[in-house]
N, C-alpha and C positions, 0 to 999 in steps of 0.2 A: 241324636234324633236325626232320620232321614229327612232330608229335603223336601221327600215327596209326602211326609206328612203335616210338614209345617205347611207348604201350601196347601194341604186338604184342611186342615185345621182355618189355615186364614180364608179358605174359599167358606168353606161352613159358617163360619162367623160373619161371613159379607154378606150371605144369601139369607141369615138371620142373625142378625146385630144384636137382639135385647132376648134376653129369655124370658120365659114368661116369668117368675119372678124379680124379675127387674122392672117389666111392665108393671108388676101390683105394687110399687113400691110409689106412695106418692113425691116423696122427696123426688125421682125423676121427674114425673110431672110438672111440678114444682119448680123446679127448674128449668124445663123448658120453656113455658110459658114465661119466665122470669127472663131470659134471652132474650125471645121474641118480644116480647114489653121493652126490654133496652134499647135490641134494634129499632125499634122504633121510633121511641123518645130520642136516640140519638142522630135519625135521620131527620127527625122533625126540627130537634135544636140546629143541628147545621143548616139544613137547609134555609129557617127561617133566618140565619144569621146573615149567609148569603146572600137571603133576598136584599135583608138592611142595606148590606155594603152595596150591590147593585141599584139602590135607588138612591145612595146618598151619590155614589158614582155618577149615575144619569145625571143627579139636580147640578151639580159641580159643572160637569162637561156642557148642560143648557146655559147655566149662568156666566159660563166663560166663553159661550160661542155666541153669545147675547151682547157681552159687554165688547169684545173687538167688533161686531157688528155696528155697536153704536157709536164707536169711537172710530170708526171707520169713517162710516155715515159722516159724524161731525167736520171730519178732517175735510171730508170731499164738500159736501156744504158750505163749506170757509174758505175753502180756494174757488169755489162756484161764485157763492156770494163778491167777492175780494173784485175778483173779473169783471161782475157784473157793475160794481160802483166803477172801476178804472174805466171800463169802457162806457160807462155812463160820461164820466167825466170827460173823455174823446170827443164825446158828445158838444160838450158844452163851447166849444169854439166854433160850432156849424161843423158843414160837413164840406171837406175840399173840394170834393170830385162827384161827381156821378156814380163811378165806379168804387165808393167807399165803402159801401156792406159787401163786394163782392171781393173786393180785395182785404177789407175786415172782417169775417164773420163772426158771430156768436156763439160760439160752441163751446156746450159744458160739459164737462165730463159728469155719466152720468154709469161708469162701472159699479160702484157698491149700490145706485140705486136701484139698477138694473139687474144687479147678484141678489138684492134683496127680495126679488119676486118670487125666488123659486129656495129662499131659507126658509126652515121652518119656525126659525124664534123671531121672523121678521115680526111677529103680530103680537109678542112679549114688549116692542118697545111701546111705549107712550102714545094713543092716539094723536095725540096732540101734536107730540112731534113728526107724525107720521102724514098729518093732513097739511101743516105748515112746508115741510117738504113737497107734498105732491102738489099742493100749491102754486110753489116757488117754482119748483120746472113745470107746470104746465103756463104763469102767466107770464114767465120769461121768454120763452121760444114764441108768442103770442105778442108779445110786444114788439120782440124784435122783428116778427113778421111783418106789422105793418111800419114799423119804421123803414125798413128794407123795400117795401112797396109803395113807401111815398103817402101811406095813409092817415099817418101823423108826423108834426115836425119834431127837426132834434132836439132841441130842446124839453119840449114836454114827453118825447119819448125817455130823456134821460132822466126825468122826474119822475121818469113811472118806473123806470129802472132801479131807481136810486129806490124806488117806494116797497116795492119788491123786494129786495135786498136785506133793506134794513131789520126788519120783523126777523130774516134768519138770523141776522149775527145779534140781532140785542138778544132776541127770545130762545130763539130755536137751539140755536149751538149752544149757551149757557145749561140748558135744560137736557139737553144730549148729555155732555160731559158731568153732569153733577148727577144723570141716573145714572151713566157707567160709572163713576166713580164708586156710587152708591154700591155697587155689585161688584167692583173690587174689591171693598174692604171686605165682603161677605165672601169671597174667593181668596183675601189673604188671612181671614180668620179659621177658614177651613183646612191653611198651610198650601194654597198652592202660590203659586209664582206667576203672575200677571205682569205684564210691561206699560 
């Protein structure tokens, strides 16, 4: 058989695929429609599976950027807190010099609190521990203002120090670490790996 009639042969069949008795044959039909219903149900099972895995994904990735969040938090609250009784205690012998708050300052570190304004799972942690915090830094830099201006003495400034203080590390830190904790076990039940 010439070449040139195999291609007229495959051109004819291209430009009409199905004879008309193949059209009246319902088994085609039948069939097609049986494809198209697969494709489908098959793009629907995957997809949905998909979806699953992408939100169990999400909730894992929220719950683990939550939990170093709050363990974060704690750590920095504890070396905040820790500062603020030692330098209470500073306190407690008077003050040497004139130039004692200027040559001591007050200064807490206040990076994860300050990272914490612009996370999204800041507002996942605990109000409670969230108001006991902004609490703490705002009555701490307030006390120390006026102890540094002479508008209360040291003594009763390191009493309001110490008073401040205390509520983070009895309350706040314990409560920190016992909700992250809570959401590591739920992050090492799901297999991932937490530190």
């Amino acid at each position: 058989m010439p070449i040139r009639t195999v291609f007229r042969r495959l051109a004819s069949r291209l430009s009409n695929p199905l004879t008309p008795g193949e059209l009246r044959h319902g088994s085609f039909w039948f069939s097609q429609f049986l494809m198209i219903g697969a494709t489908v149900l098959g793009v629907y099972l995957a997809s949905s599976e998909g979806m699953k895995v992408a939100i169990q994904f999400n909730e894992l990735t929220r719950l683990e950027r939550n939990y170093y969040l709050r363990q974060s938090l704690a750590n920095e609250l504890e070396a905040n807190a820790r500062l603020v009784q030692a330098y209470a205690e500073s306190l407690d012998g008077g003050i040497q010099s004139h130039s004692f708050f200027e040559q001591n300052p007050l200064t807490l570190d206040q990076y994860v609190w300050t990272v914490m304004g612009e996370s999204e799972t800041t507002l996942e942690t605990p109000s409670i521990y969230l108001s006991s915090t902004q609490r703490f830094y705002r009555e701490v830099p307030s006390i120390y203002h006026r102890l540094s201006n002479r508008m209360i003495g040291a003594q009763y400034g390191a009493e309001q120090l110490r008073e401040a203080a205390q509520p983070i590390l009895d309350d706040t830190i314990p409560g920190l670490r016992d909700s992250a904790s809570t959401l590591k076990q739920h992050l090492q039940q799901a297999g991932m790996d937490v530190h």
